[in-house]
Backbone as JSON Lines, residues from 0, in Angstrom:
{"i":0,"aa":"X","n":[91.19,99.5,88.86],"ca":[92.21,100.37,89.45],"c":[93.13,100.91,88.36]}
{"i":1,"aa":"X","n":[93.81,101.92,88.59],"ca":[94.61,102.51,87.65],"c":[95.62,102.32,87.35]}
{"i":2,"aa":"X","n":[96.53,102.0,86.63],"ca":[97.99,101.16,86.2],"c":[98.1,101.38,84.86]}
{"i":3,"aa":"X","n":[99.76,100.64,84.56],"ca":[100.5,100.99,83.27],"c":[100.86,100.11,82.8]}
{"i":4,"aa":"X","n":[101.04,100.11,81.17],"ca":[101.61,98.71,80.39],"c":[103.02,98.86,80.43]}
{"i":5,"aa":"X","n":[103.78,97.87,80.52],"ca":[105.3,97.69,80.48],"c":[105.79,96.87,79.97]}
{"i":6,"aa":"X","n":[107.09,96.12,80.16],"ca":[107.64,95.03,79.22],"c":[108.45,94.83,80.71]}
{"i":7,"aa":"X","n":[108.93,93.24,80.67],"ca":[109.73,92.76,81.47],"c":[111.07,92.66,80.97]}
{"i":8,"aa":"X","n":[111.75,93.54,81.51],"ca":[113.46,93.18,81.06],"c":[113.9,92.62,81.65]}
{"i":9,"aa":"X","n":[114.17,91.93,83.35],"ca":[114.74,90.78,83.45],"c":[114.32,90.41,84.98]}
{"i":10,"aa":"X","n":[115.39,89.54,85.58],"ca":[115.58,89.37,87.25],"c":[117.12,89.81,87.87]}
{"i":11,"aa":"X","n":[117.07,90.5,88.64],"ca":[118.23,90.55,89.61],"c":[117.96,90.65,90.87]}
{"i":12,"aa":"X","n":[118.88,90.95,92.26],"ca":[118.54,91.21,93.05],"c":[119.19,92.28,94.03]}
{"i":13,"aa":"X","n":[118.33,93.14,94.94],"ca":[118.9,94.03,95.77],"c":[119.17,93.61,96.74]}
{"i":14,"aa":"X","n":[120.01,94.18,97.95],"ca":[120.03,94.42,99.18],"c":[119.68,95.25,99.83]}
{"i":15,"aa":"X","n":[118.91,95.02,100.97],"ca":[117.96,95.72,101.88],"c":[119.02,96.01,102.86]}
{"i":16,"aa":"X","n":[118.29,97.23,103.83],"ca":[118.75,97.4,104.66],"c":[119.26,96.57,105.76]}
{"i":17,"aa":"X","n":[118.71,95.58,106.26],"ca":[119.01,94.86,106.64],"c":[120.23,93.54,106.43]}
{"i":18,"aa":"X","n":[120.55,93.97,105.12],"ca":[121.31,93.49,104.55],"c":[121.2,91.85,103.92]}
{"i":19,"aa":"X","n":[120.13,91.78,103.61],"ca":[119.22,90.19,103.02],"c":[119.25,90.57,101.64]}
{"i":20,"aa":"X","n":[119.45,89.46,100.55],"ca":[119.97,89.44,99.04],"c":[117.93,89.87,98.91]}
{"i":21,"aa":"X","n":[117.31,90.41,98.49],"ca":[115.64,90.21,97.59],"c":[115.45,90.38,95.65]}
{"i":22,"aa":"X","n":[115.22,89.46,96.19],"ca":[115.09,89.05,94.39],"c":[113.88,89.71,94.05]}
{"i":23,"aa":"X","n":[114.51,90.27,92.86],"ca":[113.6,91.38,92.04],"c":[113.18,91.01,90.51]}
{"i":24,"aa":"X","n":[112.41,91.84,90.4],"ca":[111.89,92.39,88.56],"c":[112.54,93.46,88.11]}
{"i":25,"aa":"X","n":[112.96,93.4,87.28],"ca":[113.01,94.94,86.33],"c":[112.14,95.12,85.42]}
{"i":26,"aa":"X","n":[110.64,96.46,85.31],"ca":[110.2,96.77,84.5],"c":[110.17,97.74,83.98]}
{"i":27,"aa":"X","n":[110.4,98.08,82.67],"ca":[110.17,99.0,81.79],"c":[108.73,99.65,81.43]}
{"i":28,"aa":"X","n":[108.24,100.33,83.04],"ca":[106.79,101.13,82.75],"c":[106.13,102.4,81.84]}
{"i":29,"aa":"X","n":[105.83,101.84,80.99],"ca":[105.47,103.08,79.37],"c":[106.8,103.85,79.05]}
{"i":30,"aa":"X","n":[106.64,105.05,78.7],"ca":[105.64,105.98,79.4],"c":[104.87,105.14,78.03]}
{"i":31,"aa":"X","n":[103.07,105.34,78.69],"ca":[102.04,105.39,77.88],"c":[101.32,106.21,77.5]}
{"i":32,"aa":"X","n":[100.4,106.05,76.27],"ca":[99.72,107.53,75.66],"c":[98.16,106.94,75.88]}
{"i":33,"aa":"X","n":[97.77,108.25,76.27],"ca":[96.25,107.5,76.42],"c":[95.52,107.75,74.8]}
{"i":34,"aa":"X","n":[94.51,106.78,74.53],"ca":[94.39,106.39,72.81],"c":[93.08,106.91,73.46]}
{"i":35,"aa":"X","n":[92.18,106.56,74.02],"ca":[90.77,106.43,74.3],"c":[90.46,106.72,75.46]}
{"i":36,"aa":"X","n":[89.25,107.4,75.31],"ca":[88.63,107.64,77.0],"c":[86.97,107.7,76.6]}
{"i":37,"aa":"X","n":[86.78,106.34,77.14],"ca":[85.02,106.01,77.65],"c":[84.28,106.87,78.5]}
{"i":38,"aa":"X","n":[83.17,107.13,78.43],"ca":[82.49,107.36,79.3],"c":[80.85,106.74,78.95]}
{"i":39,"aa":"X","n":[80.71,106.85,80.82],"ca":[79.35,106.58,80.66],"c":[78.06,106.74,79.71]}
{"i":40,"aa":"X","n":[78.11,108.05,79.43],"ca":[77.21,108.06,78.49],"c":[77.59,107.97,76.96]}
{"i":41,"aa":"X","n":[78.83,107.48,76.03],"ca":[78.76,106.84,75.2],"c":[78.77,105.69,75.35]}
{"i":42,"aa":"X","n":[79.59,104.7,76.53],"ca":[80.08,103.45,76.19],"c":[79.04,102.92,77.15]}
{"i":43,"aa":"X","n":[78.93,103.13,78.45],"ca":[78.25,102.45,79.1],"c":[79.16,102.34,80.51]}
{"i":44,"aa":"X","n":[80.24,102.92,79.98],"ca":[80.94,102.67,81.65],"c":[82.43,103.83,81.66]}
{"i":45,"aa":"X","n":[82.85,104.34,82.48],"ca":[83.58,104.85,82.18],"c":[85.61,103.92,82.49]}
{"i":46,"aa":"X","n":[86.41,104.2,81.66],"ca":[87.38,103.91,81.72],"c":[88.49,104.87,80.29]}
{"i":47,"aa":"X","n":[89.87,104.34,80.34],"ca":[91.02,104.95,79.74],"c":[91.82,103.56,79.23]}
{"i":48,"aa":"X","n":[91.87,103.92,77.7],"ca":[92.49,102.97,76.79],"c":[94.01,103.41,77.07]}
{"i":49,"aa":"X","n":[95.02,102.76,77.11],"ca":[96.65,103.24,77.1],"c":[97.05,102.5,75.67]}
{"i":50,"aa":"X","n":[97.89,102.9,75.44],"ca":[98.74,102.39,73.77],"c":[100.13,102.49,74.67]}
{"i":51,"aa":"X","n":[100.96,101.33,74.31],"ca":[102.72,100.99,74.62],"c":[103.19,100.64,73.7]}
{"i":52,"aa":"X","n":[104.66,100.48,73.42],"ca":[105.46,100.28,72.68],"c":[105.06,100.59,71.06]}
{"i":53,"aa":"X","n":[106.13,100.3,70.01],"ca":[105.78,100.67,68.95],"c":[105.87,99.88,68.08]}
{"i":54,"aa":"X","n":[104.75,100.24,66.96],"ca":[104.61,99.26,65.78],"c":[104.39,100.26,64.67]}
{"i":55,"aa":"X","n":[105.99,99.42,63.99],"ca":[105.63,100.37,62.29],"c":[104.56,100.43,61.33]}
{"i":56,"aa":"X","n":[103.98,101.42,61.07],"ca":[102.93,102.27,60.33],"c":[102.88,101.19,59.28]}
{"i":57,"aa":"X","n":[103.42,100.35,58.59],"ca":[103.17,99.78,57.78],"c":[102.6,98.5,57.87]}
{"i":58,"aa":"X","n":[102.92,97.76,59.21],"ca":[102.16,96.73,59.41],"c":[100.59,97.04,60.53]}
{"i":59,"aa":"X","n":[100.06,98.11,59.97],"ca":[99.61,98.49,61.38],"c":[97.72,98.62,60.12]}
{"i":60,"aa":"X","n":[96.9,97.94,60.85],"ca":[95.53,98.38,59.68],"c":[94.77,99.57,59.75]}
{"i":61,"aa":"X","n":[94.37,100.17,58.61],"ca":[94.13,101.25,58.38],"c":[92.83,101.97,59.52]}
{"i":62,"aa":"X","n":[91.87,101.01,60.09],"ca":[91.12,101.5,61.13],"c":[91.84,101.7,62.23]}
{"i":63,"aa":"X","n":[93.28,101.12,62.62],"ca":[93.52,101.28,63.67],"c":[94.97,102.56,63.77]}
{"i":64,"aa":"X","n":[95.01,102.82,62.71],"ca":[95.93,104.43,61.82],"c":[94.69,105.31,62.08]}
{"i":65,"aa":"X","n":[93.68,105.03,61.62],"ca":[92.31,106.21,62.18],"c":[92.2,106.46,63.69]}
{"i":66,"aa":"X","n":[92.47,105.36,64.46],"ca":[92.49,105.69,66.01],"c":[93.6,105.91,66.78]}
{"i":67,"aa":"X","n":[94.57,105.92,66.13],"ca":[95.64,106.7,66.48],"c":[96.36,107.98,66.2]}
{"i":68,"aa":"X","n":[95.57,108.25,64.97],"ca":[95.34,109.67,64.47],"c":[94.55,110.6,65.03]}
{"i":69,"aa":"X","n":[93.17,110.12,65.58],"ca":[92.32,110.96,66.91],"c":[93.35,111.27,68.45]}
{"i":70,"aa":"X","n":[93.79,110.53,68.51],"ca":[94.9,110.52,69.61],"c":[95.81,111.38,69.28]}
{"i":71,"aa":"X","n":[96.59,111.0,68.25],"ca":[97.83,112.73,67.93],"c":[98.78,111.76,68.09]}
{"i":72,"aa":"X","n":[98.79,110.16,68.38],"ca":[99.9,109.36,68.44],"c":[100.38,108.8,67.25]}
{"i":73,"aa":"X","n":[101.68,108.21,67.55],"ca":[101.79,107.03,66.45],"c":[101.8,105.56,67.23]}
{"i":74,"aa":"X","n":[101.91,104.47,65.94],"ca":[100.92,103.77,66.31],"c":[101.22,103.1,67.63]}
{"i":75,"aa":"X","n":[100.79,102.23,68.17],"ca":[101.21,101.45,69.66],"c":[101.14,99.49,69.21]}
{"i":76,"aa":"X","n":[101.45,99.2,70.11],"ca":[101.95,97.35,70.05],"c":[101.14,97.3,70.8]}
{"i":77,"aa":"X","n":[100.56,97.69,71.99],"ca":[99.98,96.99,72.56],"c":[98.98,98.29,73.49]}
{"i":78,"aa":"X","n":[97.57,97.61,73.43],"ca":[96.3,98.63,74.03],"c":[95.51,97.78,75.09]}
{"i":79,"aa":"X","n":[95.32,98.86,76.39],"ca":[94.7,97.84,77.55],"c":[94.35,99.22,77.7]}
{"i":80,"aa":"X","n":[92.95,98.82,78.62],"ca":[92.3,99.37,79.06],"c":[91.94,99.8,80.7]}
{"i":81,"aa":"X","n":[91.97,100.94,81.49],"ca":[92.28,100.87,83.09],"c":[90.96,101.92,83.3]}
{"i":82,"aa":"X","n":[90.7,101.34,84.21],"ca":[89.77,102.25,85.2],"c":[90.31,102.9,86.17]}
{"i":83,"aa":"X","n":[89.17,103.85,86.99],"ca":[90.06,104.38,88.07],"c":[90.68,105.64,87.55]}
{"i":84,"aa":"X","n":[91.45,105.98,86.56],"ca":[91.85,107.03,85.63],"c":[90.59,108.69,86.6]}
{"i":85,"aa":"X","n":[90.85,109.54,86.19],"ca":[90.75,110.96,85.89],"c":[90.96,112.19,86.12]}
{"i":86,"aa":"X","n":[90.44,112.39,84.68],"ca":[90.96,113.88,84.42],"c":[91.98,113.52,83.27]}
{"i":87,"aa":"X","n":[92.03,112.74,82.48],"ca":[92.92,112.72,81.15],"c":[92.62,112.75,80.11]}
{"i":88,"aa":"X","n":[92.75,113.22,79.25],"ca":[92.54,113.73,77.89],"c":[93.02,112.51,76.82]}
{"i":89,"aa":"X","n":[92.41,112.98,75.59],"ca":[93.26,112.08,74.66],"c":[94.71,112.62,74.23]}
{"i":90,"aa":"X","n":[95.71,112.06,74.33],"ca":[96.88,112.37,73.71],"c":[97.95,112.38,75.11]}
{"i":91,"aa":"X","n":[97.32,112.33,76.33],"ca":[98.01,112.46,77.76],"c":[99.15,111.52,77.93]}
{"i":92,"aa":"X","n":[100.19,111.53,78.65],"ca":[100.88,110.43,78.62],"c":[100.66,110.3,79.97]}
{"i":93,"aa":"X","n":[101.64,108.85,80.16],"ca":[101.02,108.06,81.83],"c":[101.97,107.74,82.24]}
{"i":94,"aa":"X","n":[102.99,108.24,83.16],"ca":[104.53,107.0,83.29],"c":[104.53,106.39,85.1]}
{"i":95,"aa":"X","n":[105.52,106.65,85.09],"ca":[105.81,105.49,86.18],"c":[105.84,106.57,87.45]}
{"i":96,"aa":"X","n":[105.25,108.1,87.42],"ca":[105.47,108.43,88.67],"c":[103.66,108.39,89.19]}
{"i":97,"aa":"X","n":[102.87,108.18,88.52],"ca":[101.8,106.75,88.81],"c":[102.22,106.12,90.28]}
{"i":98,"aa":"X","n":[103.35,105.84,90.52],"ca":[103.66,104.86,91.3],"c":[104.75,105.24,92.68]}
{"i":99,"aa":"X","n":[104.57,104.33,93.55],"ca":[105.55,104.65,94.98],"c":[106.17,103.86,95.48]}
{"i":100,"aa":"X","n":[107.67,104.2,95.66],"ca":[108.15,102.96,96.42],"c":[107.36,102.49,97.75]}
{"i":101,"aa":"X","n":[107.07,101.2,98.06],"ca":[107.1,100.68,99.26],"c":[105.17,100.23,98.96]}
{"i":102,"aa":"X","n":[104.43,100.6,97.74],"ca":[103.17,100.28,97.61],"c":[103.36,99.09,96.84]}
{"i":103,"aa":"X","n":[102.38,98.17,97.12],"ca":[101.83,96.99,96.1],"c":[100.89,97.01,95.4]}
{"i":104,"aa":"X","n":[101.51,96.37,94.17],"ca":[101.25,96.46,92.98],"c":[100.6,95.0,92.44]}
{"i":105,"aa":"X","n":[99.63,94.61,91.45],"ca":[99.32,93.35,90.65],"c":[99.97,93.67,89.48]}
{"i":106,"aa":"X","n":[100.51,92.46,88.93],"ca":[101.13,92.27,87.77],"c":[100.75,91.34,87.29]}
{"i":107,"aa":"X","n":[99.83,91.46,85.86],"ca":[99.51,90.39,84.77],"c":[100.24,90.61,83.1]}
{"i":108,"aa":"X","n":[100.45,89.18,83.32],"ca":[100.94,88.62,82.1],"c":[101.21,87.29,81.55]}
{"i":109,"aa":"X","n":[101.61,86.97,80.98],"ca":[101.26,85.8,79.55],"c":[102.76,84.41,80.27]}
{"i":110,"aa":"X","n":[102.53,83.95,80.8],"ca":[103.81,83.0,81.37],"c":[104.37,82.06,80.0]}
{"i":111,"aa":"X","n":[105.33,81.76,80.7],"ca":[105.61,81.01,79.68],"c":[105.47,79.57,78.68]}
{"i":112,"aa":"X","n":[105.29,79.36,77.34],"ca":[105.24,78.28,77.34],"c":[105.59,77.21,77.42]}
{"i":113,"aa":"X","n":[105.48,76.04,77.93],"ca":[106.55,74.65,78.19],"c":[105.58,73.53,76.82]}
{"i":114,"aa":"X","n":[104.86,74.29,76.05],"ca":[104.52,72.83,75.42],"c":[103.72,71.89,76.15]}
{"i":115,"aa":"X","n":[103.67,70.21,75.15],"ca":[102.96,69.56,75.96],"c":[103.62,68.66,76.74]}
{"i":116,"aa":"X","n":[103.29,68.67,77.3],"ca":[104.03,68.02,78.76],"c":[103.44,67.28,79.89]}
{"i":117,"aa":"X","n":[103.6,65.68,80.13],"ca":[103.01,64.67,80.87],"c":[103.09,65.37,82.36]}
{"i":118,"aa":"X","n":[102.65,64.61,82.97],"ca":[101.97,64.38,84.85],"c":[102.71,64.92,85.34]}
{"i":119,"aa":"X","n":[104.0,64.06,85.03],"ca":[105.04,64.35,86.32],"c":[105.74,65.87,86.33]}
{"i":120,"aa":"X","n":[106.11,66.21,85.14],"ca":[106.38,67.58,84.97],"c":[104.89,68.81,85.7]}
{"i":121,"aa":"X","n":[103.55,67.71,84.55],"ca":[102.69,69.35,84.9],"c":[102.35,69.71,86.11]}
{"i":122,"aa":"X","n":[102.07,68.19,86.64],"ca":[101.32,68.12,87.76],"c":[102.18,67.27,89.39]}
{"i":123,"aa":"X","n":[103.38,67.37,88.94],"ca":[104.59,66.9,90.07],"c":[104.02,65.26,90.52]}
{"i":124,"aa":"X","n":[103.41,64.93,89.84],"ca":[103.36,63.24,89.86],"c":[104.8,63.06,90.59]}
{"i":125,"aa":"X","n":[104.34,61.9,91.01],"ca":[105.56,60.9,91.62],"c":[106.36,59.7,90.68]}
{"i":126,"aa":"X","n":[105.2,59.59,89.91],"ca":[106.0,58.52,89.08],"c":[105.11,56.92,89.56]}
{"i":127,"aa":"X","n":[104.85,55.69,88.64],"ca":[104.2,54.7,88.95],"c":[105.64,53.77,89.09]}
{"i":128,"aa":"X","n":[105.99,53.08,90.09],"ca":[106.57,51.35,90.72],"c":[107.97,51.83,90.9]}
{"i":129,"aa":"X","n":[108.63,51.03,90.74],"ca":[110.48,50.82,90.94],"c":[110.63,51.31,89.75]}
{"i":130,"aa":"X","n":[112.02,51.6,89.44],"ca":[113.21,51.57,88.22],"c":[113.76,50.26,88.14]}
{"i":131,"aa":"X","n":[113.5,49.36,88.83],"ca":[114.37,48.54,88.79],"c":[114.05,46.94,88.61]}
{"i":132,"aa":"X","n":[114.17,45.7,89.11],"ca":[113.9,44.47,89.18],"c":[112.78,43.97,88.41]}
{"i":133,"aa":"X","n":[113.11,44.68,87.13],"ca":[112.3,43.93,85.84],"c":[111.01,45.04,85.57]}
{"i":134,"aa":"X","n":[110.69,46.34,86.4],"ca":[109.87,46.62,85.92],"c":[109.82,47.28,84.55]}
{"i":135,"aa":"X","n":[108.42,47.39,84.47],"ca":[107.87,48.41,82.35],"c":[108.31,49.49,82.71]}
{"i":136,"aa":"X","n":[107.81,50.16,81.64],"ca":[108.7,51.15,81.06],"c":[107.29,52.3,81.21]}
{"i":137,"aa":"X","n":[106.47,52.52,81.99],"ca":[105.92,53.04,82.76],"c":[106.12,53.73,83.43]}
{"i":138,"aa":"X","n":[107.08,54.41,83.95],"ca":[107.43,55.0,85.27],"c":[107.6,56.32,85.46]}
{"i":139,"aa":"X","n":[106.92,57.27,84.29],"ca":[106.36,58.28,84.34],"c":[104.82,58.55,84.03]}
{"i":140,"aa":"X","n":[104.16,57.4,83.94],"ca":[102.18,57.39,83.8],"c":[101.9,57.8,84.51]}
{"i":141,"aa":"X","n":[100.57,58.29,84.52],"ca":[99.7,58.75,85.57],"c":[98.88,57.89,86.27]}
{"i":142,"aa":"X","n":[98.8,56.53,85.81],"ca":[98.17,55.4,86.67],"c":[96.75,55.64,85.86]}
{"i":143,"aa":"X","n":[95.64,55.05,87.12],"ca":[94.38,55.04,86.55],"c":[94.04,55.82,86.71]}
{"i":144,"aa":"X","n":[93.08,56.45,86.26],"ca":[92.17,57.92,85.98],"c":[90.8,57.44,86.38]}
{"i":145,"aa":"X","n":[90.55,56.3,86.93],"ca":[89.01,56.56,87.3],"c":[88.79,54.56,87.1]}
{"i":146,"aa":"X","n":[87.22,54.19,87.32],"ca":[87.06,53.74,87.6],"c":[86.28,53.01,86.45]}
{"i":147,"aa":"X","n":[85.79,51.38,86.1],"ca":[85.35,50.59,85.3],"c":[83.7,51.02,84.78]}
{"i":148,"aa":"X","n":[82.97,50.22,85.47],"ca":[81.56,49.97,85.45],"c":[80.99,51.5,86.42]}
{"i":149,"aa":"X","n":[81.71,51.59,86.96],"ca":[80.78,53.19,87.91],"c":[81.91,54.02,87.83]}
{"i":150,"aa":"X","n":[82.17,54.96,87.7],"ca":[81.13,55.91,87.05],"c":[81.2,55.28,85.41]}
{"i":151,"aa":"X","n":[82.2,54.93,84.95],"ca":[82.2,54.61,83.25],"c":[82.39,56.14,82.87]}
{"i":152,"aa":"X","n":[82.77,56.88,83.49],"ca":[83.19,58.17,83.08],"c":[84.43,58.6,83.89]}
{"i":153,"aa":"X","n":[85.29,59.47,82.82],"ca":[86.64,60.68,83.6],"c":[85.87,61.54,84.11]}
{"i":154,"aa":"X","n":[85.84,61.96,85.51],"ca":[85.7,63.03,85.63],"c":[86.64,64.38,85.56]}
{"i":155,"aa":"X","n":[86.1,65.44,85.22],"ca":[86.13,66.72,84.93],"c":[87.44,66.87,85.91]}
{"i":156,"aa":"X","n":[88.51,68.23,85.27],"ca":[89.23,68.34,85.73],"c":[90.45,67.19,86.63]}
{"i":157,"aa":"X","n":[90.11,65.68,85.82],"ca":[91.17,65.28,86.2],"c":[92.5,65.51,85.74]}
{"i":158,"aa":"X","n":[93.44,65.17,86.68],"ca":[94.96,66.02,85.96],"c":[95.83,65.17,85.21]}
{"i":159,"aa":"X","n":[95.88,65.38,83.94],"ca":[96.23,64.76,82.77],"c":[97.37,65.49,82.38]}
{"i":160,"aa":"X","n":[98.1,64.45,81.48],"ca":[99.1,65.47,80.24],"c":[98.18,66.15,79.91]}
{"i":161,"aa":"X","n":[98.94,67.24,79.25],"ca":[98.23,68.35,78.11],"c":[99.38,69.94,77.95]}
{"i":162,"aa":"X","n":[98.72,70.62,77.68],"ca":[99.7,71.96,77.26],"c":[99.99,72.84,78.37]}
{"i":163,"aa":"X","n":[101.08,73.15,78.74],"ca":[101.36,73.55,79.83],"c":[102.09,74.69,79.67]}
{"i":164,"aa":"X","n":[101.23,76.18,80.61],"ca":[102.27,77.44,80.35],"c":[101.37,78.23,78.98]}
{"i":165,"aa":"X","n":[101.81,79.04,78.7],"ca":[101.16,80.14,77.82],"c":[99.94,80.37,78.2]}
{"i":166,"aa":"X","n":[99.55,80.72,79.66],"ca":[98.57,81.36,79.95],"c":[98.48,82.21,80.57]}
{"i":167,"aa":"X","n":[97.39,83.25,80.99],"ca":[97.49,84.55,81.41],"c":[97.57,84.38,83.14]}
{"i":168,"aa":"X","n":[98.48,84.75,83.7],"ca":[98.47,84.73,85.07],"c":[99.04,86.23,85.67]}
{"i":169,"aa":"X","n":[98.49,86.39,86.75],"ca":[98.3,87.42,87.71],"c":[98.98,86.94,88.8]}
{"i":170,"aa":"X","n":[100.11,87.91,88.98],"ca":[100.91,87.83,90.53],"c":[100.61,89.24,91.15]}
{"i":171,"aa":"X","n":[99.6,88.65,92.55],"ca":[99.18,89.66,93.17],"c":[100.21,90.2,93.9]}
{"i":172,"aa":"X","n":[99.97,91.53,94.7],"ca":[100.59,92.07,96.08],"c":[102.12,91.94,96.0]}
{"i":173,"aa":"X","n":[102.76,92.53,94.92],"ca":[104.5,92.57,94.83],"c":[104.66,93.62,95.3]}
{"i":174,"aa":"X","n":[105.6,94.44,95.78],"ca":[105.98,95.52,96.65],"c":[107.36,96.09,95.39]}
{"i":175,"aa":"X","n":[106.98,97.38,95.66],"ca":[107.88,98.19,94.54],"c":[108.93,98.58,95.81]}
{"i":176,"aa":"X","n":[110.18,98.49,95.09],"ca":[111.34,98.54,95.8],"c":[111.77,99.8,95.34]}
{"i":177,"aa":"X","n":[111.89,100.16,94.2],"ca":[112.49,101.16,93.83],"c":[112.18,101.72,92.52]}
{"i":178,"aa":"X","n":[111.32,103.44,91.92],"ca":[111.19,103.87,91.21],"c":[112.15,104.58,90.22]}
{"i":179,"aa":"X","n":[112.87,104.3,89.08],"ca":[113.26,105.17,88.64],"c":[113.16,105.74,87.62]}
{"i":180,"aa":"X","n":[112.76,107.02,87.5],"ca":[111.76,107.73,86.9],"c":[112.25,108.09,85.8]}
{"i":181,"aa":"X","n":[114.09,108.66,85.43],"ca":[114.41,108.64,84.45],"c":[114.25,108.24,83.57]}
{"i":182,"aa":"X","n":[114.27,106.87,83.89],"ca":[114.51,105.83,82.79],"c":[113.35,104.82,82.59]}
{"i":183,"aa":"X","n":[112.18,105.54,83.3],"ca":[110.99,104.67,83.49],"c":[110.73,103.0,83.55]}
{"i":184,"aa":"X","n":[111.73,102.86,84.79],"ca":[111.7,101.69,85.18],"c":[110.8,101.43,86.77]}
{"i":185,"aa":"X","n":[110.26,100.23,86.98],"ca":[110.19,99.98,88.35],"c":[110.98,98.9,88.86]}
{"i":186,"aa":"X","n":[111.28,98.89,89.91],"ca":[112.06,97.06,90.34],"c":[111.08,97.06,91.68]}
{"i":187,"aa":"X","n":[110.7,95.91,90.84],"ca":[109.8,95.02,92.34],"c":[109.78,93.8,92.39]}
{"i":188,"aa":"X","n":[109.38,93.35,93.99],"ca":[109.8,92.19,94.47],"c":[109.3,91.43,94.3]}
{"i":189,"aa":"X","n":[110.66,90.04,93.98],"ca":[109.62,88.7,93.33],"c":[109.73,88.78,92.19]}
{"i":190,"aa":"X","n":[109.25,87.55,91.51],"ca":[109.13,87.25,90.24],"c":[107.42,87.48,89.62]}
{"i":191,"aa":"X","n":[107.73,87.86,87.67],"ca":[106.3,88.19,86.91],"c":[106.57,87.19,86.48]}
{"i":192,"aa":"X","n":[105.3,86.72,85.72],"ca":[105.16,86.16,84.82],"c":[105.02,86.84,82.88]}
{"i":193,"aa":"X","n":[105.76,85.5,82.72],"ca":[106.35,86.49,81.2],"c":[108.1,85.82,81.0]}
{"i":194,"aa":"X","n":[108.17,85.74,79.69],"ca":[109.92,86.04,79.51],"c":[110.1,87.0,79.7]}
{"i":195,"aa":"X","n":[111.9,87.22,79.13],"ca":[112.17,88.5,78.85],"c":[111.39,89.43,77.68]}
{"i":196,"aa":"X","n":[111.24,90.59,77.88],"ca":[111.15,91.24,76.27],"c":[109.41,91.11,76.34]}
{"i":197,"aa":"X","n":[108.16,90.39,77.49],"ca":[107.31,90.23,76.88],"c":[106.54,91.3,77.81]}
{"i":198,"aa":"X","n":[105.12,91.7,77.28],"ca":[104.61,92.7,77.62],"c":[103.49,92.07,78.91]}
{"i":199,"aa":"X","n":[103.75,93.52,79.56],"ca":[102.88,93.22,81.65],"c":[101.95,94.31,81.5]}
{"i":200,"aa":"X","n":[100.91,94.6,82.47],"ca":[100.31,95.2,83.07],"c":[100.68,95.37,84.45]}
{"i":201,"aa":"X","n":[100.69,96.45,85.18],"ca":[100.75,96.55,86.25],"c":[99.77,97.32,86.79]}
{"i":202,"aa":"X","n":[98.81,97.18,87.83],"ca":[97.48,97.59,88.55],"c":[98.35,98.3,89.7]}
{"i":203,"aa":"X","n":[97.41,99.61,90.29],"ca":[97.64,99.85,91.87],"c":[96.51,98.76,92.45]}
C-alpha cells in the first residue's frame, strides 16, 4: 500500500467532540522525494523508493551520491520502499496530503530499547515465594524452566531473561485525527512505536 516516511515528535492529547481527552501522536510526514521507481520489467516487480530527512554530503558514500544525483536530490537519512504508488517520476515529492482525516493508517517502527532485562519486567512474572519469614533472595526468578530426565531439554520459546525492546513493531489501524498540511504534520490516535526524534513509516 502506499505511504510516507516521517519522524515521531511526540504525545499529546485532543478533545473530541464529545468532549473525551484522546491521546495522540504527532508526526512529522516527509515531505518525501521519490529516489527510485521499479518496474516490472527491470526489477521484477513494480514499486517507489522514497528518501526522508537529511544527511550531509560528506558522510554520505559515493554510490549512494550517484543515486541521488539520478534523482536531482540531495542526499536522504533514510530510504523505504512503497507499493501501490502511480504515476511518479523520479525527483516527485510525496507529503502528507497522501492522507485524510478520519482514515486508518499502519505505523512501523523501531520501539524502544530497555536492555537486558529478567522475567518479571519482560514477561510480567509474578515473582517466586514470600518477602518475608526467612525467605532467599530469589524473589524475582523465573522458577523451573522444564523438566529432569524427560524431556532433558528447554523447550523453544520458553520465556526467559534476555534483551528487551529495540525491535521493529507495527501498530495497526490508528485513525488520523487531524492533517496539517502546512507544516506536514499528522496527529493520530494512540501511541507509535519509537522515541522521540526516531524515524516511522506510515502505510494507507
Amino acid at each position: 500500500m502506499p505511504g510516507i516516511i516521517g519522524k515521531k515528535v511526540g504525545m499529546t492529547n485532543i478533545y473530541s467532540a464529545e468532549g473525551k481527552a484522546l491521546p495522540c501522536t504527532i508526526i512529522e510526514a516527509g515531505p518525501c522525494v521519490v529516489t527510485q521507481v521499479k518496474t516490472t520489467e527491470k526489477d521484477g516487480y513494480e514499486s517507489v523508493q522514497l528518501g526522508f530527512g537529511v544527511r550531509k554530503e560528506k558522510n554520505t558514500p559515493k554510490a549512494l551520491m550517484g543515486h541521488f544525483k539520478k534523482s536531482n536530490t540531495t542526499p536522504k537519512m533514510k530510504l523505504v520502499e512503497f507499493k501501490g504508488f502511480e504515476g511518479l517520476a523520479l525527483g516527485d515529492e510525496v507529503n502528507v496530503s497522501l492522507f485524510e482525516e478520519g482514515e486508518f493508517v499502519d505505523v512501523n517502527g523501531t520501539s524502544k530499547g530497555k536492555g537486558f532485562q529478567g522475567v518479571v519486567r519482560r514477561h510480567n512474572f509474578g515473582g517466586v515465594g514470600q518477602s518475608t519469614h526467612g525467605q532467599h533472595n530469589r524473589l524475582r526468578a523465573p522458577g523451573s524452566i522444564g523438566a529432569c530426565s524427560y524431556p532433558a531439554r528447554v523447550f523453544k520459546g520458553m520465556r526467559m531473561a534476555g534483551q528487551m525492546g529495540n525491535k521493529t513493531v507495527n501498530q495497526a489501524n490508528l485513525q488520523i485525527l487531524k492533517v496539517i498540511a502546512d507544516r506536514n504534520l499528522l496527529i493520530v490516535k494512540g501511541s507509535v512505536p519509537g522515541a522521540k526524534g526516531s524515524t516511522i513509516t506510515i502505510k494507507k
